[in-house]
N, C-alpha and C positions, 0 to 999 in steps of 0.2 A: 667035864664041863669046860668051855671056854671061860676066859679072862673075863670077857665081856658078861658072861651070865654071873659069873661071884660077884665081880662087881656092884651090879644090877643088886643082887640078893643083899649085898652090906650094904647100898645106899641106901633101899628102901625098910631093911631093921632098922638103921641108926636113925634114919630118919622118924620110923615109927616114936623112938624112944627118945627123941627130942632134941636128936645131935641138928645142927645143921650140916650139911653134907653138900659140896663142890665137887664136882666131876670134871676133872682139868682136861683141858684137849692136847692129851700130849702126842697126838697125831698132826701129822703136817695133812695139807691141802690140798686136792688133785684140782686144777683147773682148765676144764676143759678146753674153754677156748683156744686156751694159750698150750693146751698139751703137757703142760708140765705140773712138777711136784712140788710145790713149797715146802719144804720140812720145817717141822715146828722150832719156834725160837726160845722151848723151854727145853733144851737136853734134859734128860734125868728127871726132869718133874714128876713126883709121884703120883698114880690114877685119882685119890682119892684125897682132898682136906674135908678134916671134920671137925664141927665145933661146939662144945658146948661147955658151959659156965664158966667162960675166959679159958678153956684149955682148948689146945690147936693139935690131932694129929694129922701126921703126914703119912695115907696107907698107900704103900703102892701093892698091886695085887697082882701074883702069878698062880696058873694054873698047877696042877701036883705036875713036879717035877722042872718047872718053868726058872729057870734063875735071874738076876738082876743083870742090865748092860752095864757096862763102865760108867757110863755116862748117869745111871741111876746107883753106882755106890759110890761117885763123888757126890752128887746130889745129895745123900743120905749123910756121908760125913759132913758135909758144910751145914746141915741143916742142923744136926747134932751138935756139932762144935760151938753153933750160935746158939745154944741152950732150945731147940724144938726138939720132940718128940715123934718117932718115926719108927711105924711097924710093915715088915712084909708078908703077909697074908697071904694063906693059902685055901682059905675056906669061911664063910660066915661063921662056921663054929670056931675057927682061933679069934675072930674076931671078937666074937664075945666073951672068950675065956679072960681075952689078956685085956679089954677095955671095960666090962662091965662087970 
């Protein structure tokens, strides 16, 4: 399964079960007009925040076998460092093992 369908699958669990759920765009822009590609101004931001009763994670989500850019394991350490909470996921089912 691609990125885009786990995704998809942990937004609408968590959502089920009362998280509130953000699907960050951490894709840049293709504009046609103009031909060109904006790339996004959030490096490393991970796919998914989720929130519920005052607690914030940060899931960023690969497919089996998929690994993190650079850009998303400083992300993860800076987020860490600043006392958040940050899981990388590889399927609905880690997600629910390790958050609920």
């Amino acid at each position: 399964m691609k990125e885009q369908g786990i995704q998809k699958q942990i937004k609408d669990y968590l959502t089920l079960k009362g998280w509130f759920v953000i699907k960050n765009n951490t894709v840049g822009v293709w504009k046609a007009k103009t031909k060109h590609y904006i790339p996004s101004q959030s490096k490393g931001l991970a796919d998914l925040t989720v929130i519920k009763d005052s607690k914030v994670i940060m899931i960023e989500v690969k497919k089996k076998g998929g690994r993190q850019s650079e850009n998303q394991i400083q992300f993860q350490k800076d987020w860490e460092q600043h006392g958040g909470e940050y899981m990388l996921a590889y399927s609905l089912e880690e997600v629910i093992e390790k958050i609920l």
